[in-house]
C-alpha atoms as a printed R data frame, in Angstrom:
    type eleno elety resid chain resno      x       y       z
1   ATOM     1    CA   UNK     A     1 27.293  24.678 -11.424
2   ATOM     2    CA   UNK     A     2 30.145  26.713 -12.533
3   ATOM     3    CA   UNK     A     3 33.520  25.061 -14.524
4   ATOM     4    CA   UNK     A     4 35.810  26.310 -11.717
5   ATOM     5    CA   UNK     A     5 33.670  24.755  -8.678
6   ATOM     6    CA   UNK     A     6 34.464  21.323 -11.330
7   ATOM     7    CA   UNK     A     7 38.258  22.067 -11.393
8   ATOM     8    CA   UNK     A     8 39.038  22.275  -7.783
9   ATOM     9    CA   UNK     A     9 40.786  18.520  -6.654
10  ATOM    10    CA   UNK     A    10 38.815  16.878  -3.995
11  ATOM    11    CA   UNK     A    11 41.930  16.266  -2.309
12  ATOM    12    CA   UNK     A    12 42.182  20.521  -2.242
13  ATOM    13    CA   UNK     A    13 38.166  20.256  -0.323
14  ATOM    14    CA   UNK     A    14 37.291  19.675   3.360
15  ATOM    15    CA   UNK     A    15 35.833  16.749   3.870
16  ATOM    16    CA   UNK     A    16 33.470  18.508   6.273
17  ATOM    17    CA   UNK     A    17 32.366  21.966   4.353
18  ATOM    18    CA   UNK     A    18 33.240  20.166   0.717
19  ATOM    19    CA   UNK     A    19 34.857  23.900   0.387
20  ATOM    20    CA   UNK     A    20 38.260  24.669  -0.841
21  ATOM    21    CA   UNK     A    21 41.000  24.560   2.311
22  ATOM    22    CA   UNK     A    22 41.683  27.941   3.721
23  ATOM    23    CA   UNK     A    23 43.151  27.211   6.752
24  ATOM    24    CA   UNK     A    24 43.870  23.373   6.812
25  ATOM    25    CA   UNK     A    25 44.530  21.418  10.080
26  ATOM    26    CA   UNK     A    26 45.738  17.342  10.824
27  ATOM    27    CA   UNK     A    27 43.874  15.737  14.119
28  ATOM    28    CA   UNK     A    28 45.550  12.848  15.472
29  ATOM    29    CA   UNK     A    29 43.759  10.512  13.648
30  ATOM    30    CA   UNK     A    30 45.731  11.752  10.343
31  ATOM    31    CA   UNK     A    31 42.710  13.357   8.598
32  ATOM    32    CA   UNK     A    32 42.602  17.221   7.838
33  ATOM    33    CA   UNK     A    33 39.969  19.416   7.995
34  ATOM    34    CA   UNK     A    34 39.773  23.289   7.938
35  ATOM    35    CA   UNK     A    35 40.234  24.744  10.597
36  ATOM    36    CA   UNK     A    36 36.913  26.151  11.132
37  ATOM    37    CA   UNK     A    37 34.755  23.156  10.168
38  ATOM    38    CA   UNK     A    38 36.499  21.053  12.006
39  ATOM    39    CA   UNK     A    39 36.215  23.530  15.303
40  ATOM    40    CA   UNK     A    40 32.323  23.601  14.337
41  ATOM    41    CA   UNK     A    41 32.147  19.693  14.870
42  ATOM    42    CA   UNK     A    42 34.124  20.098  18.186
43  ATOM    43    CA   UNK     A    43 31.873  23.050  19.911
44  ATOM    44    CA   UNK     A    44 28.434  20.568  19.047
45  ATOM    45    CA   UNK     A    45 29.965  18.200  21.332
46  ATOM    46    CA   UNK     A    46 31.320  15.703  18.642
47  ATOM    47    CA   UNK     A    47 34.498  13.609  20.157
48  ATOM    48    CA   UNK     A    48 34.994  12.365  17.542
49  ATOM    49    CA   UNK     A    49 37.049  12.829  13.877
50  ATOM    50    CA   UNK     A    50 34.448  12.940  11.391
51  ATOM    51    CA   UNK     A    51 35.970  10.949   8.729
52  ATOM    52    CA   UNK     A    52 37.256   7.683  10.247
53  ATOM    53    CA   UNK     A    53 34.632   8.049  13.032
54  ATOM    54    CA   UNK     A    54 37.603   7.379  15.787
55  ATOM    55    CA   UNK     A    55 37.021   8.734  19.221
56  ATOM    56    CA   UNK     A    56 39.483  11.743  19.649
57  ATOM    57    CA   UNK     A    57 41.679  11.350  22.881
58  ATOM    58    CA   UNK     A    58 43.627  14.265  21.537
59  ATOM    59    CA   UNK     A    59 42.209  17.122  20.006
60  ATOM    60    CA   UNK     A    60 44.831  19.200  19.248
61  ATOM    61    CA   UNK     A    61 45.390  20.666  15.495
62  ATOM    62    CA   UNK     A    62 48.254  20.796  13.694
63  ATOM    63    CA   UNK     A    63 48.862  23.104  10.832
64  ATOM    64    CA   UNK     A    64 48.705  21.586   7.300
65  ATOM    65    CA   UNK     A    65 51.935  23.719   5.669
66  ATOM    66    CA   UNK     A    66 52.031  21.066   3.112
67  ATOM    67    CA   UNK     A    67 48.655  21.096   1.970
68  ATOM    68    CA   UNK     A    68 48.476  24.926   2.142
69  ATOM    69    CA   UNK     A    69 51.244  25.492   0.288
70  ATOM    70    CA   UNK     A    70 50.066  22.799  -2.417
71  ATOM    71    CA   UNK     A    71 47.004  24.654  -2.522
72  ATOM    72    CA   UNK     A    72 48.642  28.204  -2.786
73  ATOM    73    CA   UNK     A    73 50.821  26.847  -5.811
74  ATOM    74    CA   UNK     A    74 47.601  25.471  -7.138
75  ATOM    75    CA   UNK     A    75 46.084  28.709  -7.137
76  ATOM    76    CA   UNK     A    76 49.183  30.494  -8.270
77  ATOM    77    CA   UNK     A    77 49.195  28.436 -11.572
78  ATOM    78    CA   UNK     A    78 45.831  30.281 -13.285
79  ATOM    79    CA   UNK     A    79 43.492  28.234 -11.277
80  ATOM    80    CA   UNK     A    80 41.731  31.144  -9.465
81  ATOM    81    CA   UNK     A    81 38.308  30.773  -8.466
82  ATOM    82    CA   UNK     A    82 35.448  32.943  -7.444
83  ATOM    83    CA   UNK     A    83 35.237  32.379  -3.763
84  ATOM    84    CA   UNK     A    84 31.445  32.629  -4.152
85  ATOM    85    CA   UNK     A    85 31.870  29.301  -6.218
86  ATOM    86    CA   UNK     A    86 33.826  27.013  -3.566
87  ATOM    87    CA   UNK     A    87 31.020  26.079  -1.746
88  ATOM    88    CA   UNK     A    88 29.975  22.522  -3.159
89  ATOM    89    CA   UNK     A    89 26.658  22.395  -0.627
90  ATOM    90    CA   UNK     A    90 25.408  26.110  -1.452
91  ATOM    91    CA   UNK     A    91 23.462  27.719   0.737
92  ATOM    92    CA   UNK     A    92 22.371  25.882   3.889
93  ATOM    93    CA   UNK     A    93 23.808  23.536   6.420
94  ATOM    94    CA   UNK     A    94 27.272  21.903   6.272
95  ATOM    95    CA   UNK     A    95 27.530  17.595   6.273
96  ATOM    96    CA   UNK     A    96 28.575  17.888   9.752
97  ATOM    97    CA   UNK     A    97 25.541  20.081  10.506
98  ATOM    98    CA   UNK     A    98 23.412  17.509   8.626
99  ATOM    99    CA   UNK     A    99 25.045  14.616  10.453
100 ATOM   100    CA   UNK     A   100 24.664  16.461  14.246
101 ATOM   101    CA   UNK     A   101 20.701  16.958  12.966
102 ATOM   102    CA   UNK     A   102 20.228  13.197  12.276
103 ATOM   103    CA   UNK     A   103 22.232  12.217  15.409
104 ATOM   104    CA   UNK     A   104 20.931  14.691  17.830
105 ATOM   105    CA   UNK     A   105 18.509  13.398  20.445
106 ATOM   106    CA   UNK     A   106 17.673  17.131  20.463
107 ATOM   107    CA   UNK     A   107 16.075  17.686  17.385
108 ATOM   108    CA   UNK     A   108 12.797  17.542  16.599
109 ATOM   109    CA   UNK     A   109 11.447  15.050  13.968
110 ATOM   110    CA   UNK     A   110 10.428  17.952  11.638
111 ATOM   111    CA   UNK     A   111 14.075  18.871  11.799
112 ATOM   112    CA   UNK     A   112 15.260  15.663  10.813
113 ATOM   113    CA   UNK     A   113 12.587  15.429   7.758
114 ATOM   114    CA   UNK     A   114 13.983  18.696   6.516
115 ATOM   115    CA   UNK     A   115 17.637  17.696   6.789
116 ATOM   116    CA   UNK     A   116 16.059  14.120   5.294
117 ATOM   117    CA   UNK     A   117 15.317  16.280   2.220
118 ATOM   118    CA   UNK     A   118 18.413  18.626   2.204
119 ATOM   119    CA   UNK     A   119 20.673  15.051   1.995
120 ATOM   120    CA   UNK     A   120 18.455  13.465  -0.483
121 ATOM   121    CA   UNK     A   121 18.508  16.687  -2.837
122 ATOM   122    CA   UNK     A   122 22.685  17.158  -2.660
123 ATOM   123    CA   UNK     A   123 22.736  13.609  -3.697
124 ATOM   124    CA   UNK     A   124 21.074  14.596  -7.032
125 ATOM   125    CA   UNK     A   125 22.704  17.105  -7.896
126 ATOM   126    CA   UNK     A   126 26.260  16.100  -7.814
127 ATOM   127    CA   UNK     A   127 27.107  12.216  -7.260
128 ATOM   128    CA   UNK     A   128 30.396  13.022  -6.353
129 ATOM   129    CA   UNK     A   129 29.335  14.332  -3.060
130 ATOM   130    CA   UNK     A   130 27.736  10.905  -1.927
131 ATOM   131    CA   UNK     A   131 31.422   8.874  -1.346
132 ATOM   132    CA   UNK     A   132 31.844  12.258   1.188
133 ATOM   133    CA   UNK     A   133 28.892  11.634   2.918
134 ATOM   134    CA   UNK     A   134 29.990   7.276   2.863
135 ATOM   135    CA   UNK     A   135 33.406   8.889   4.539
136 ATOM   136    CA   UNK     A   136 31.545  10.940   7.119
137 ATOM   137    CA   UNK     A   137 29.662   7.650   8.037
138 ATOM   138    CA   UNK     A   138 25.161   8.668   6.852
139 ATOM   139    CA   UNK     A   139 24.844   5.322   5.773
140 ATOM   140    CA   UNK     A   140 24.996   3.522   9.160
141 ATOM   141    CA   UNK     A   141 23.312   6.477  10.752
142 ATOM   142    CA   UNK     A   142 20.654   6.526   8.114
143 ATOM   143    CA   UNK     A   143 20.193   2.547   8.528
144 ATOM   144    CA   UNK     A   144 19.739   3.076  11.976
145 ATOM   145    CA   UNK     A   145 17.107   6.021  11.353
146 ATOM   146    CA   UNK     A   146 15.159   3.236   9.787
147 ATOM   147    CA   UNK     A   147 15.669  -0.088  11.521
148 ATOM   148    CA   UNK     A   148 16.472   1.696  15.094
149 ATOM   149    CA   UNK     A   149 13.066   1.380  16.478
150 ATOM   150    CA   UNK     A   150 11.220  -1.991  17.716
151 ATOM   151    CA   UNK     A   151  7.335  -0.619  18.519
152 ATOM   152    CA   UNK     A   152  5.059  -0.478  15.839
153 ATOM   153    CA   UNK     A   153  3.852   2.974  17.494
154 ATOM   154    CA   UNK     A   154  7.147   4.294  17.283
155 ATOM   155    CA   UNK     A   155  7.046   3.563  13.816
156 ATOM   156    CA   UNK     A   156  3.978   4.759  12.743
157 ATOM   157    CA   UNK     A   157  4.368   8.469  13.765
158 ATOM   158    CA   UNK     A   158  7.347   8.466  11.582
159 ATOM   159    CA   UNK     A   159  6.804   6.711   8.548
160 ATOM   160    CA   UNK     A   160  8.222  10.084   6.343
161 ATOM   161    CA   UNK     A   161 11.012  10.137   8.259
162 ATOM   162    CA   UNK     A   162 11.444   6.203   7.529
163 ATOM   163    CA   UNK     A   163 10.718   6.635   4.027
164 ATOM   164    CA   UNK     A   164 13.150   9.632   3.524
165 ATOM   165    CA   UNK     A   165 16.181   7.784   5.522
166 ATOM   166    CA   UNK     A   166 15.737   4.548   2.893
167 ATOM   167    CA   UNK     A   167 15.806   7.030  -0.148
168 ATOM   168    CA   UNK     A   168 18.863   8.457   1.186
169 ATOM   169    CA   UNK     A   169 20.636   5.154   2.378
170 ATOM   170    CA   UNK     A   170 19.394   3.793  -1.367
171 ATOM   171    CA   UNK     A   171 21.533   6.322  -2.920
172 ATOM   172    CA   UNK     A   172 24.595   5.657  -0.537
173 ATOM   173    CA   UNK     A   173 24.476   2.237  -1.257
174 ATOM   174    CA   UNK     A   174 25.992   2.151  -4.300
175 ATOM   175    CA   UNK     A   175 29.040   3.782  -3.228
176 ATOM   176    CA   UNK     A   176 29.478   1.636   0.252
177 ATOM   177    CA   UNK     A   177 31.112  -1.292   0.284
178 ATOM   178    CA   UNK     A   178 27.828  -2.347   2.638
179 ATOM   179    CA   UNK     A   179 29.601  -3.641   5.501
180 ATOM   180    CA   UNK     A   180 27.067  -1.936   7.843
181 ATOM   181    CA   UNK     A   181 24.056  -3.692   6.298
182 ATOM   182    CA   UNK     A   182 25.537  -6.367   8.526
183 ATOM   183    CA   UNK     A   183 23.643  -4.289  11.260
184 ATOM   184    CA   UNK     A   184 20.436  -6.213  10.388
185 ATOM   185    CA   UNK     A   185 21.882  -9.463  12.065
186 ATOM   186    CA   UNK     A   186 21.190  -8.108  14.952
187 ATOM   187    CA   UNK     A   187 18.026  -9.478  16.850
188 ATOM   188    CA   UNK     A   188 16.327  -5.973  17.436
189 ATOM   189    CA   UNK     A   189 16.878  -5.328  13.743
190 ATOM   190    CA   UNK     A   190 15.240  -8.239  12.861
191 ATOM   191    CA   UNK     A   191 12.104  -7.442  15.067
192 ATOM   192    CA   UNK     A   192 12.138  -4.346  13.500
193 ATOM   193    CA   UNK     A   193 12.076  -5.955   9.644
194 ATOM   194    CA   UNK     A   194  8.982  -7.516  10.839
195 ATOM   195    CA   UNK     A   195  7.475  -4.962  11.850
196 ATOM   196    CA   UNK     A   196  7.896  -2.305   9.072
197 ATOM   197    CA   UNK     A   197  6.841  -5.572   6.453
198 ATOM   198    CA   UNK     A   198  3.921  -5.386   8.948
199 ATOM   199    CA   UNK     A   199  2.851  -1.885   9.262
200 ATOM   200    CA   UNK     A   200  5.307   0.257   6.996
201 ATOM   201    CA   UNK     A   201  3.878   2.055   3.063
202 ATOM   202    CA   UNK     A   202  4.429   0.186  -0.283
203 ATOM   203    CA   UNK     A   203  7.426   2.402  -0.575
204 ATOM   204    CA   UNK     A   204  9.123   1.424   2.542
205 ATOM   205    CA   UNK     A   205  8.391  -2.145   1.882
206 ATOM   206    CA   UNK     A   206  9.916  -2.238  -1.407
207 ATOM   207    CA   UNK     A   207 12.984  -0.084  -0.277
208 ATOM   208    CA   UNK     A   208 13.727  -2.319   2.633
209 ATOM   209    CA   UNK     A   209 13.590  -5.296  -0.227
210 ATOM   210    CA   UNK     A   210 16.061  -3.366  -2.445
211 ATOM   211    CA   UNK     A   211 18.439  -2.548   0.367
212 ATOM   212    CA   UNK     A   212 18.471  -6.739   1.962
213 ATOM   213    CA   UNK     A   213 18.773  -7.703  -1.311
214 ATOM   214    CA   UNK     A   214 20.941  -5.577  -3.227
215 ATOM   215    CA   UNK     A   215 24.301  -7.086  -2.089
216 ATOM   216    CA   UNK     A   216 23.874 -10.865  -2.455
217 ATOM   217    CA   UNK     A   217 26.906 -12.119   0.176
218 ATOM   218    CA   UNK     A   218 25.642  -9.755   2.739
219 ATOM   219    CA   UNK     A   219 24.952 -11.451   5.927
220 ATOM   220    CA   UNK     A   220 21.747  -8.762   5.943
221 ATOM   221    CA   UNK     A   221 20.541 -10.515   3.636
222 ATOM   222    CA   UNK     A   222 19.582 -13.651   5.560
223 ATOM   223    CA   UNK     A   223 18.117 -11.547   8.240
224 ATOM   224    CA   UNK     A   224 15.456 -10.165   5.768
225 ATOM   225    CA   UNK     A   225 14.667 -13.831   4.484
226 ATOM   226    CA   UNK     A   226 14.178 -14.974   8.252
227 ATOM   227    CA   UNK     A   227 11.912 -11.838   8.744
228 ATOM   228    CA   UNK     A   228 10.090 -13.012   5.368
229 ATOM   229    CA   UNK     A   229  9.654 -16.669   6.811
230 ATOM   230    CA   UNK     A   230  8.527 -15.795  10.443
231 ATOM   231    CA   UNK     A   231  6.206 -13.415   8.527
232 ATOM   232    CA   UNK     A   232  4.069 -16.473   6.128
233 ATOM   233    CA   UNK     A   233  3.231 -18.435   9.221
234 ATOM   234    CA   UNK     A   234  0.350 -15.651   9.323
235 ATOM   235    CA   UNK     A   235 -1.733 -16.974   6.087
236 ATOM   236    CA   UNK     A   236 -2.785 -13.262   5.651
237 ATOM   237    CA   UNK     A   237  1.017 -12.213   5.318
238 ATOM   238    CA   UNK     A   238  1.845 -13.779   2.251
239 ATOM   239    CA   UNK     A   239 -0.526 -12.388  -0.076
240 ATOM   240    CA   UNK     A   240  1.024  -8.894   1.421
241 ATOM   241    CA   UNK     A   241  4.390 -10.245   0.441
242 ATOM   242    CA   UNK     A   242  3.598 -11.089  -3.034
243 ATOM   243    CA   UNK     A   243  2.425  -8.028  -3.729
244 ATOM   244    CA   UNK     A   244  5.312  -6.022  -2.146
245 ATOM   245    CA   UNK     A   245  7.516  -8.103  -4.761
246 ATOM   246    CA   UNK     A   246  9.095 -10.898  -2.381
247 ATOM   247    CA   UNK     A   247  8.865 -13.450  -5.242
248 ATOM   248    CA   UNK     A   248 10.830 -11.246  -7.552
249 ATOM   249    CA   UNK     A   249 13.234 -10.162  -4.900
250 ATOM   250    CA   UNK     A   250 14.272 -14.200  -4.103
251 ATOM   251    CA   UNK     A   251 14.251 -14.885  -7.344
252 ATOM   252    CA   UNK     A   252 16.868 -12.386  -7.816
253 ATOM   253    CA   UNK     A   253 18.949 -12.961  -4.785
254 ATOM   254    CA   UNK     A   254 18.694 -16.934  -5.853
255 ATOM   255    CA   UNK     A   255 19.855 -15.940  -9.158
256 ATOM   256    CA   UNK     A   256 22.741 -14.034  -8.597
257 ATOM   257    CA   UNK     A   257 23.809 -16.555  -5.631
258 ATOM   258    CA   UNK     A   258 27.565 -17.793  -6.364
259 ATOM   259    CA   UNK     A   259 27.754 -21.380  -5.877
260 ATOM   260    CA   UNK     A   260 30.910 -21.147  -4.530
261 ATOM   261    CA   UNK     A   261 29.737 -18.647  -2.135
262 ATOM   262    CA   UNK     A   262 28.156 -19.151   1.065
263 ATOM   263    CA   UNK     A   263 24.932 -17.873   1.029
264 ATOM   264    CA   UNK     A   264 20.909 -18.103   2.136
265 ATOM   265    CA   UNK     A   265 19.824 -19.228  -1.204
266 ATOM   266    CA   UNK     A   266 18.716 -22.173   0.176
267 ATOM   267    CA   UNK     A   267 16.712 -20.334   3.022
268 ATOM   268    CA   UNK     A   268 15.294 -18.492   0.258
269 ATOM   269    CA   UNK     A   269 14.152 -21.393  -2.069
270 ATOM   270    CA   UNK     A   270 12.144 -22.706   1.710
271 ATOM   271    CA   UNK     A   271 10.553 -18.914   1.966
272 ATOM   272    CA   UNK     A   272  9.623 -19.375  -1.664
273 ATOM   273    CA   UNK     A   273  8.282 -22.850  -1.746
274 ATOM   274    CA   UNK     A   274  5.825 -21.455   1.198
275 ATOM   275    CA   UNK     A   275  4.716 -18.512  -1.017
276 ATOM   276    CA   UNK     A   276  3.866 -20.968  -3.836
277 ATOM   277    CA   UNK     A   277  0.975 -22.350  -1.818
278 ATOM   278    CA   UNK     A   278 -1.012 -19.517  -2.586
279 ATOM   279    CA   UNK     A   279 -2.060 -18.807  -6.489
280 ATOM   280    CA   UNK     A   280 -0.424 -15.404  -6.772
281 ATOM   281    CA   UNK     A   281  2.623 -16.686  -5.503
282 ATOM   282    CA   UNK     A   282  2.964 -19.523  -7.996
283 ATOM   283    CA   UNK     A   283  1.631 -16.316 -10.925
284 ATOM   284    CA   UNK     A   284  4.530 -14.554  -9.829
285 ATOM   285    CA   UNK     A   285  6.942 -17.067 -10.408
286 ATOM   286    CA   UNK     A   286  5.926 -18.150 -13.565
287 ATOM   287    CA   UNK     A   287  5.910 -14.225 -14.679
288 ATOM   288    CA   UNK     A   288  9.494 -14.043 -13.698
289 ATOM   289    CA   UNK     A   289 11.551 -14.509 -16.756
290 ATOM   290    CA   UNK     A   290 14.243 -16.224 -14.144
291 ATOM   291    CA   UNK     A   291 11.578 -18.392 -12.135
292 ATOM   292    CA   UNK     A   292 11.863 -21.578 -12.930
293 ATOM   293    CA   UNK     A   293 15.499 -21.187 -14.262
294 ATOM   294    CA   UNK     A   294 16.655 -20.322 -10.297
295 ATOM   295    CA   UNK     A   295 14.190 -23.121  -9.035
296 ATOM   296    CA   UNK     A   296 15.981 -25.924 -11.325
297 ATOM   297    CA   UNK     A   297 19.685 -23.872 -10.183
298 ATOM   298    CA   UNK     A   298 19.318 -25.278  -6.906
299 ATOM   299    CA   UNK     A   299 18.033 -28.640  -7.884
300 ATOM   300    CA   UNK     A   300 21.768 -29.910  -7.833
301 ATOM   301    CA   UNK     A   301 24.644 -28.433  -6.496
302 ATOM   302    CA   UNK     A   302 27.960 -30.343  -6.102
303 ATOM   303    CA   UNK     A   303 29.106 -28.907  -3.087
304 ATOM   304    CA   UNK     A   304 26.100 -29.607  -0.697
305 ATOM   305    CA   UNK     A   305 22.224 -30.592  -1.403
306 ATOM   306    CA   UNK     A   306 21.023 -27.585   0.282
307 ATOM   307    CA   UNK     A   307 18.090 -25.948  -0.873
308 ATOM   308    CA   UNK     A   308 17.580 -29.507  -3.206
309 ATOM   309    CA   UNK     A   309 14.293 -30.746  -1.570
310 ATOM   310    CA   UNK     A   310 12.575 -27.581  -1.767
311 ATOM   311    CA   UNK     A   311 13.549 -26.820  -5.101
312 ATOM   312    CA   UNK     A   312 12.375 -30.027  -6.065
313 ATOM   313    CA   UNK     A   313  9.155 -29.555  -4.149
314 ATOM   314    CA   UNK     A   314  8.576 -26.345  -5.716
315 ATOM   315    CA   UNK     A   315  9.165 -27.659  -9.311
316 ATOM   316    CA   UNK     A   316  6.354 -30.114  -8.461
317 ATOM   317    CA   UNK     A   317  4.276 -27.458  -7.350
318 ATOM   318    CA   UNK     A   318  4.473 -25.238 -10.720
319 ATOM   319    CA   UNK     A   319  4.981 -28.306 -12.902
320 ATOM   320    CA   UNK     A   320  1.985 -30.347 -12.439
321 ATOM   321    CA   UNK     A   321 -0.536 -27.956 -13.824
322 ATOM   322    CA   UNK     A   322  1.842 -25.708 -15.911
323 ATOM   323    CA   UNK     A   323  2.673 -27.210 -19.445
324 ATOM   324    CA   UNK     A   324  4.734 -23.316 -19.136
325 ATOM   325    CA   UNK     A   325  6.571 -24.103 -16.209
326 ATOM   326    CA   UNK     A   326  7.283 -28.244 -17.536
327 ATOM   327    CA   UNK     A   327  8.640 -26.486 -20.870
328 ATOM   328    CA   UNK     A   328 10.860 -23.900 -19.198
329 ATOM   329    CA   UNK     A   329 11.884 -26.761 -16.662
330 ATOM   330    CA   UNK     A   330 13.226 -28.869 -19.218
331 ATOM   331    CA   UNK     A   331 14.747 -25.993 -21.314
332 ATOM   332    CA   UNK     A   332 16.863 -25.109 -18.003
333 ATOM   333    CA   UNK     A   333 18.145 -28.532 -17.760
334 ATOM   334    CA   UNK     A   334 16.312 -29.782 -15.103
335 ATOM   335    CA   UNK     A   335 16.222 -33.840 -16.466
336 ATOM   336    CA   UNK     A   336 19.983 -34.047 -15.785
337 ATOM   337    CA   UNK     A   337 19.697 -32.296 -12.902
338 ATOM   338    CA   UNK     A   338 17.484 -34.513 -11.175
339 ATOM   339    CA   UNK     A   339 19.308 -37.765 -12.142
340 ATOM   340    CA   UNK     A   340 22.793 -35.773 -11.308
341 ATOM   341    CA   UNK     A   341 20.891 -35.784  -7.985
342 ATOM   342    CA   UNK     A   342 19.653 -39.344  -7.854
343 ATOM   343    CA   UNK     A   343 23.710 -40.474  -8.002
344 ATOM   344    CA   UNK     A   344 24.183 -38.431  -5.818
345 ATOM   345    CA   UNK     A   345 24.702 -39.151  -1.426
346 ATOM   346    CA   UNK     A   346 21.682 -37.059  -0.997
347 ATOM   347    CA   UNK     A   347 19.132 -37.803   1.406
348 ATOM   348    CA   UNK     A   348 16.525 -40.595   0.415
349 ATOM   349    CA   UNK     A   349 13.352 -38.342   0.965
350 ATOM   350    CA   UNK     A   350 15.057 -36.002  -2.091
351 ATOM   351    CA   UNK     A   351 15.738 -39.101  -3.681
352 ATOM   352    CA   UNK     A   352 12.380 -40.244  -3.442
353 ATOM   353    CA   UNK     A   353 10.823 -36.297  -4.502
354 ATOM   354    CA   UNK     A   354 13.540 -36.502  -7.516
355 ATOM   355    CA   UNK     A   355 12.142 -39.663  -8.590
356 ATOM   356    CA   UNK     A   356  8.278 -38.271  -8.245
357 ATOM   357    CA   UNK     A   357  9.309 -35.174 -10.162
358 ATOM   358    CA   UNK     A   358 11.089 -37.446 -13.155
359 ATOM   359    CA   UNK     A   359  8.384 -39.224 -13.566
360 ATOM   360    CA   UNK     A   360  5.795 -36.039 -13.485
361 ATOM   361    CA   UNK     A   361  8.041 -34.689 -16.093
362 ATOM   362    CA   UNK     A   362  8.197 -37.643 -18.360
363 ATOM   363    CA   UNK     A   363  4.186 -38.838 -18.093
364 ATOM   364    CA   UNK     A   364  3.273 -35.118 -18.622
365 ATOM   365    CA   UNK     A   365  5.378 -35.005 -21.709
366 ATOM   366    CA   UNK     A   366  3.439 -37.642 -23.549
367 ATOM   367    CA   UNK     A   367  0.467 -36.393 -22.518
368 ATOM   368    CA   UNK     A   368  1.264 -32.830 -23.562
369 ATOM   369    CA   UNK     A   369  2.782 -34.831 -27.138
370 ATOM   370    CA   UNK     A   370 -0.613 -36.661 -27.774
371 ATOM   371    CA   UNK     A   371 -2.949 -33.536 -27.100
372 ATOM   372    CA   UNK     A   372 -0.410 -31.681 -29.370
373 ATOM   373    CA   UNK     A   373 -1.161 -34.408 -32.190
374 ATOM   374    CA   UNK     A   374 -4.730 -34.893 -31.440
């Protein structure tokens, strides 16, 4: 890349070509573009501005004196460049090209791999370029690349073009403030979770963990743990889970929960109290450095008991043949947890599976005391 591409401002670039202004123009909507980009995205039948996504009632273009002057004093001042040098995409297709590739009903699914490829290769090479592509709106289109489709058929003649809109909606992710993930509330979105956890590659599976979990207050997020659920009432399901990483992702989300916070934490301690019925499942907690610690979290919480009884029930679970588990247990606190919990107005059936816990904890301690001494 050469030092004067670095030098020009952004605020100097089209949002559409990522080129230096030549001929800048405002729409109604208050964004500029250059004149020719911005015609470009008109003559493919957009009606829309490109930036804020608004539909355009009127397209008319007014000249951007301001701006072009700004610019001309810009260049004026030393900062000439090669013209050769402007062009932030190099050779190939523009963003709005890209974006009319994805969108059009048109192209072909070979098409859409390639431009797949194009997006996912700009975003290496210069970061900078992916808060363009949040502004011209790929994440939501990418998102619905991937979740868009309900058939299982549908999906499996595309699983590289599946796999190549999560790697590029991965990178956007970052620099979105992930509103659109609340997409996934939707119920066709949820059919479609299930059915790429069904029939979708490792790699999709474990991107379509990253991208439910990655923002912990998303409402997405409780879609994917319903998906997860409705998916272990088949018994053959949950071993597929496990190894895809579902423990490790609901640890994680449980972990980074706020308290304060509403959130499906407690939804997720149910999904993993079902997992823990099978032997890799309760492996996989115990090899999670956070495991226990996020089990014995949501033991006691002031605000609500939600999530208590399973917790408990899990802790059982581990605990009874894990001197591990009862050590970490304890370490995290989970003896004043439980009798925080038995003062508390919970429910008498978590009272009761507090009490059975306690005293699991406490006879397995002198047990574990006299083998150590034997």
């Amino acid at each position: 890349m050469n030092e004067a591409e670095m030098v020009i401002p952004h605020l100097f670039r089209c949002p559409i070509s990522l080129d230096l202004f030549t001929d800048p123009v405002t729409l109604s909507t208050g964004q500029t573009y250059d004149r020719s980009s911005i015609e470009q995205w008109l003559a493919a039948g957009n009606l829309t501005c490109p930036v804020t996504m608004q539909k355009l009632h009127d397209p008319s273009m007014v000249p951007n004196h301001t701006l072009r002057h700004l610019i001309d004093q810009w260049l004026q001042t030393g900062q000439q460049v090669d013209p050769e040098s402007l062009t932030v995409m190099g050779p190939g297709p523009s963003l709005a090209a890209m974006k009319c590739s994805l969108q059009s009903q048109e192209s072909s699914l070979e098409n859409k791999l390639e431009t797949l490829k194009a997006i996912r290769v700009s975003s290496d090479e210069l970061s900078s370029r992916n808060s363009y592509m949040i502004q011209l709106g790929f994440l939501p289109l990418l998102l619905e690349l991937v979740f868009g489709q309900v058939e299982a058929e549908q999906y499996r003649d595309s699983l590289k073009l599946v796999e190549e809109a999560l790697s590029c909606a991965l990178k956007l992710l970052a620099f979105s403030e992930l509103g659109c993930l609340n997409m996934l509330k939707e119920e066709s979105k949820l059919e479609s979770l299930v059915v790429l956890f069904k029939h979708g590659t490792p790699m999709i599976k474990t991107s379509v963990w990253i991208v439910l979990l990655v923002h912990h207050d998303c409402e997405a997020s409780e879609a994917g743990i319903k998906a997860m659920l409705a998916l272990c009432s088949v018994e053959s399901n949950k071993e597929n889970l496990i190894r895809e990483g579902a423990v490790d992702g609901l640890i994680s989300y449980i972990s980074n929960a706020q308290v304060k916070e509403k959130s499906a934490a407690p939804l997720a301690i149910a999904v993993l109290e079902v997992l823990l019925g099978v032997e890799s499942g309760r492996e996989a907690v115990l090899n999670n450095p956070n495991g226990v610690k996020a089990l014995v979290k949501m033991t006691f919480k002031v605000s609500d008991h939600q999530g208590s009884e399973n917790a408990v029930s899990s802790l059982m679970v581990l605990c009874t043949d894990s001197l591990r588990a009862r050590e970490e247990a304890i370490s995290a606190g989970v003896l004043s947890q439980l009798l925080f919990l038995l003062q508390s107005q919970c429910s008498g059936t978590i009272k009761t599976k507090a009490r059975m816990l306690l005293k699991l904890l406490r006879s397995k301690r002198i047990m574990d005391q006299n083998h150590g001494t034997i």
